[in-house]
BALOBA-1460 file (C-alpha; in Angstrom, 3 decimals):
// residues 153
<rec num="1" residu="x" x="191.805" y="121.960" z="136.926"/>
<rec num="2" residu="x" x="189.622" y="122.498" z="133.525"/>
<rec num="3" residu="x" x="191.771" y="124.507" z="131.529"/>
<rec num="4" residu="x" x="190.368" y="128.344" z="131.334"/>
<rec num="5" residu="x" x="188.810" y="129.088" z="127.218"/>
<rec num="6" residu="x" x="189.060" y="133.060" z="126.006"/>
<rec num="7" residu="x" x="187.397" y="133.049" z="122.676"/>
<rec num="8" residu="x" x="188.669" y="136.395" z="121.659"/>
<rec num="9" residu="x" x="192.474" y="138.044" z="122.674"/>
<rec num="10" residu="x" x="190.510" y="141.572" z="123.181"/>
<rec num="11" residu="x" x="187.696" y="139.576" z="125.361"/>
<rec num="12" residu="x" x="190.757" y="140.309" z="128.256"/>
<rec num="13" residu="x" x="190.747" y="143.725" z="127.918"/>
<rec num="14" residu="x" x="187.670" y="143.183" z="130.492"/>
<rec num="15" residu="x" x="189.362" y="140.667" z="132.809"/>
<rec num="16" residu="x" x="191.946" y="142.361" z="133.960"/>
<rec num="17" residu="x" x="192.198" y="142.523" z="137.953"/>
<rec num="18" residu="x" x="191.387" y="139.489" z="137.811"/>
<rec num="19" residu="x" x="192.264" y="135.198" z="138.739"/>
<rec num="20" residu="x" x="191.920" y="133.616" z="135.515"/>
<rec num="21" residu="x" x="193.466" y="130.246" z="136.129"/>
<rec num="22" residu="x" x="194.893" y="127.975" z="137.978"/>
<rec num="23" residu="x" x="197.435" y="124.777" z="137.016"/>
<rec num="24" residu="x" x="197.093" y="121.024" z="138.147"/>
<rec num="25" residu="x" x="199.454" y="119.860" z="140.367"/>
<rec num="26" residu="x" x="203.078" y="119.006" z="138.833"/>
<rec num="27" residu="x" x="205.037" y="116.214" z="141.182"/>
<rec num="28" residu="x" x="208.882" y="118.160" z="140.904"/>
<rec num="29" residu="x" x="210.779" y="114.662" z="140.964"/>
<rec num="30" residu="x" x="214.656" y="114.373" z="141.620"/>
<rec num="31" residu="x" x="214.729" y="113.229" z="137.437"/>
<rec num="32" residu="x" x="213.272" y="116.406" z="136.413"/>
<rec num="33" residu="x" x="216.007" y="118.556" z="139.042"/>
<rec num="34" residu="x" x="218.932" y="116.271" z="137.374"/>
<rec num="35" residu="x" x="217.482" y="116.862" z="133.680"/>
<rec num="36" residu="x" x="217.244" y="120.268" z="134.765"/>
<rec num="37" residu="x" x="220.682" y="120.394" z="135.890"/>
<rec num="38" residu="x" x="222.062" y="118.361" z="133.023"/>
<rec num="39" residu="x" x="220.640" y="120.953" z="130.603"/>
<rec num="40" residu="x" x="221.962" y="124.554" z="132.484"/>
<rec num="41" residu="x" x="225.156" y="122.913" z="133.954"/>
<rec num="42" residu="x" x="223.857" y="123.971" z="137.477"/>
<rec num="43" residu="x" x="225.063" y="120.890" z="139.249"/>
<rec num="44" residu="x" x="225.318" y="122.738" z="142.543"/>
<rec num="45" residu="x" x="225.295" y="119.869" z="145.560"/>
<rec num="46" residu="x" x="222.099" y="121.203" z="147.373"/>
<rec num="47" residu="x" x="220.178" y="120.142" z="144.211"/>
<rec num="48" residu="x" x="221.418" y="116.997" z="142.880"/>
<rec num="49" residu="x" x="223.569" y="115.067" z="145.280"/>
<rec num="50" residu="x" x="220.972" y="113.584" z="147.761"/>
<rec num="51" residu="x" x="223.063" y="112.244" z="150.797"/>
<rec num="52" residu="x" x="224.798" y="115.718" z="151.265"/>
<rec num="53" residu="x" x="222.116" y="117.691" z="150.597"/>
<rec num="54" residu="x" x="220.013" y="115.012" z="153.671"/>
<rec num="55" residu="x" x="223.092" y="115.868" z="155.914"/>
<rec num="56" residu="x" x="224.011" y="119.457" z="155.183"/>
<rec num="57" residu="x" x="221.229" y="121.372" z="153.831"/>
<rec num="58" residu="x" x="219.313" y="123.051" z="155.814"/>
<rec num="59" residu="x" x="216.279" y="122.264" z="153.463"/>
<rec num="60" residu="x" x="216.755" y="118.222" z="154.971"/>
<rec num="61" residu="x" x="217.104" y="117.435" z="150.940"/>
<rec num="62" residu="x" x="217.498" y="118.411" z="147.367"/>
<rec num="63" residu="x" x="215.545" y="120.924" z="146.357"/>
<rec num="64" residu="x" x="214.592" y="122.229" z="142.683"/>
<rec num="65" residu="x" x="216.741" y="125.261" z="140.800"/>
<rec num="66" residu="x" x="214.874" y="128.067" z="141.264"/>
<rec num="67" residu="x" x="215.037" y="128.537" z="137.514"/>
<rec num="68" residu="x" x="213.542" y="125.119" z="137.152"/>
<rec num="69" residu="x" x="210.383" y="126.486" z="139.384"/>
<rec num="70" residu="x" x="210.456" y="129.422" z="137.318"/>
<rec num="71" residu="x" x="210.628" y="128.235" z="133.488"/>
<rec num="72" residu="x" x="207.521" y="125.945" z="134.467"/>
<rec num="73" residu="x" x="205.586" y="128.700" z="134.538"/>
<rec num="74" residu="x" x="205.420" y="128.626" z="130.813"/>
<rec num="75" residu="x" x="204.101" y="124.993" z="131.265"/>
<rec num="76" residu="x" x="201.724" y="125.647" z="133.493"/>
<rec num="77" residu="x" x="200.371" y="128.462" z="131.834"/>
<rec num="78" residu="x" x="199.678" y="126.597" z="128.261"/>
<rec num="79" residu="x" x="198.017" y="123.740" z="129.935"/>
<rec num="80" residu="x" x="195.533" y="125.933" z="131.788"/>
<rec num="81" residu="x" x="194.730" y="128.973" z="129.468"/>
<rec num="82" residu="x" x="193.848" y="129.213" z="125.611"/>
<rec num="83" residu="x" x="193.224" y="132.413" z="123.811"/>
<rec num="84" residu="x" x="191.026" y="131.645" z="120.995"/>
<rec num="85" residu="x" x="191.989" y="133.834" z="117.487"/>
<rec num="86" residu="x" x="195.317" y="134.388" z="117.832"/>
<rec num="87" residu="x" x="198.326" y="132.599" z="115.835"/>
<rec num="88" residu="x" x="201.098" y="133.267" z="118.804"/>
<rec num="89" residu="x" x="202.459" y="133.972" z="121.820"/>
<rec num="90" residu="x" x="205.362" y="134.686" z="122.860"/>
<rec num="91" residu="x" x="207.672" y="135.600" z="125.832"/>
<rec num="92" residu="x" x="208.248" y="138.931" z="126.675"/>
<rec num="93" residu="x" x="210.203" y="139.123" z="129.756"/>
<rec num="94" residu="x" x="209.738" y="139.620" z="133.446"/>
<rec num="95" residu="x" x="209.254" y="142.861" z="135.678"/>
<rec num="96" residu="x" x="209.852" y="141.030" z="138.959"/>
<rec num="97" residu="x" x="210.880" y="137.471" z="140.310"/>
<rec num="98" residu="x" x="211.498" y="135.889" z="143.851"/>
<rec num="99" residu="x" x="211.955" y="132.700" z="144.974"/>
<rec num="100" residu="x" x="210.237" y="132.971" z="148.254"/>
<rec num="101" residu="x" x="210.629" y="129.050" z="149.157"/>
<rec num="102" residu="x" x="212.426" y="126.118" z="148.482"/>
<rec num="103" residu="x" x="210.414" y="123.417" z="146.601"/>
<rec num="104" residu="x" x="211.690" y="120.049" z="147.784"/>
<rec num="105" residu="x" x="212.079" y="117.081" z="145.368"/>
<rec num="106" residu="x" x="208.887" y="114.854" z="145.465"/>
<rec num="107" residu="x" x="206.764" y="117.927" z="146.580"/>
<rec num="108" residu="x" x="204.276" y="118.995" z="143.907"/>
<rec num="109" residu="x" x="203.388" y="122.448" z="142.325"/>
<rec num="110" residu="x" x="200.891" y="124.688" z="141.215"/>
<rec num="111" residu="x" x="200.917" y="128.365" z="139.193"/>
<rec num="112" residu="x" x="197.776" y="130.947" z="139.632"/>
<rec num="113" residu="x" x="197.443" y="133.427" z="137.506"/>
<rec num="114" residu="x" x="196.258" y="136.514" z="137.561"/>
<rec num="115" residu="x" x="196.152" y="139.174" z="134.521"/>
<rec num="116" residu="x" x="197.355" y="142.163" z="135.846"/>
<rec num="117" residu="x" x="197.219" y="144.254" z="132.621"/>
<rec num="118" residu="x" x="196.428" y="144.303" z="129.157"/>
<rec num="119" residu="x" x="198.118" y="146.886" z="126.612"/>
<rec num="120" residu="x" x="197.192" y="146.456" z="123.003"/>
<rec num="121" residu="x" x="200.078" y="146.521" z="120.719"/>
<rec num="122" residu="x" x="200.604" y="146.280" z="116.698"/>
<rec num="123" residu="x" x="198.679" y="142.935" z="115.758"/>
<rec num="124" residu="x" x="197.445" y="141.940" z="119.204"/>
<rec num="125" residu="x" x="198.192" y="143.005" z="122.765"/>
<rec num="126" residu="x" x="200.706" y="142.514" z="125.726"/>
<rec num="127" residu="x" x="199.338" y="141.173" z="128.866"/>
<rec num="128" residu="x" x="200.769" y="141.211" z="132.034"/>
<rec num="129" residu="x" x="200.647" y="138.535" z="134.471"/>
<rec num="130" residu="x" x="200.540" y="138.111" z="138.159"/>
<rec num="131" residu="x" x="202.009" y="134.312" z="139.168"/>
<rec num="132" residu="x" x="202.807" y="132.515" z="142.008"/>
<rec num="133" residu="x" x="203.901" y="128.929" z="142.305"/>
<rec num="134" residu="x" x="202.655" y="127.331" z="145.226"/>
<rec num="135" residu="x" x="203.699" y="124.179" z="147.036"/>
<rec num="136" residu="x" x="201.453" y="121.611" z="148.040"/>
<rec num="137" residu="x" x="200.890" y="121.803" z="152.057"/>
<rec num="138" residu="x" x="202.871" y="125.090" z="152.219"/>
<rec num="139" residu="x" x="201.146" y="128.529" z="152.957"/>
<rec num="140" residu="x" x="204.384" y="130.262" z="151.252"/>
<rec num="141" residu="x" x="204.858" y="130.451" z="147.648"/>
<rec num="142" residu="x" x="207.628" y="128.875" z="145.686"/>
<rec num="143" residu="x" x="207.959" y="132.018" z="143.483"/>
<rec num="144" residu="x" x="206.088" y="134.673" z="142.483"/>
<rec num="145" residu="x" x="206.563" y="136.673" z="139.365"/>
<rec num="146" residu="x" x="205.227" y="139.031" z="136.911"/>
<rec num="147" residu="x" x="205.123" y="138.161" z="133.950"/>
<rec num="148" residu="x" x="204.728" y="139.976" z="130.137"/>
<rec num="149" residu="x" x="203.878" y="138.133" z="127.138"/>
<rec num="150" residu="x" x="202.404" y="138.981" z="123.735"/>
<rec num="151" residu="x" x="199.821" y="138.020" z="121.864"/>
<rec num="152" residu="x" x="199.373" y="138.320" z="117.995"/>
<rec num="153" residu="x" x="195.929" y="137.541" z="116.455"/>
């Protein structure tokens, strides 16, 4: 997907409501759930032991942490948004979060994103985010959050 271009952090301010981008496709491979896993210590069987997890899931296979699905969201977001004039951005939490479906290791994802508000604060603004992760073939999202982050031009 071309990545979406905001020249100006206060161009927003007229967006909000509103889809501004969406993320290519990310293939969530059983390396990335075991890197994953190496770095939390979340070794839990369902995501990184494949013969149990074919026999005894219910999911028919490893699937991703739903933290994994989650922290890609900051990913996803850099590659497909830039805000022209501003020197950073930066995490500022998250209002709500569910993890509405499993994501399966080989499947692929995608975030949307949707600005859901735009406050300006000291030096720049906080914007609120709408996103949901989607899976590829699957009507049901992977997660959906909302997301805050702040912008300092």
């Amino acid at each position: 997907m071309p990545k979406t271009i905001i020249d100006h952090l206060a161009d927003l301010q007229a967006r909000v409501g509103q889809e501004l981008a969406v993320s290519d496709w990310l293939e969530i491979t059983q390396q990335r759930i075991d890197q994953f896993a190496e770095a939390t210590g979340d070794h839990q069987w369902i995501h990184v032991d494949a013969a149990r997890a074919a026999q005894e899931s219910p999911f028919g296979g490893t699937i991703a942490h739903g933290y994994l699905t989650l922290s890609l969201l900051a990913k996803f977001a850099q590659e497909s948004i830039a805000i022209g004039n501003v020197r950073m951005g930066v995490n500022y939490g998250l209002n709500r979060v569910r993890f509405t479906a499993p994501v399966r290791a080989g499947k692929s994802i995608r975030a949307r994103f949707k600005l859901a508000a735009y406050d300006e604060i000291a030096g720049g603004a906080q914007l609120t985010w709408n996103a949901s992760v989607e899976i590829e073939g699957s009507e049901k999202p992977a997660c959906i959050a909302e997301m805050i982050s702040r912008w300092y031009a």
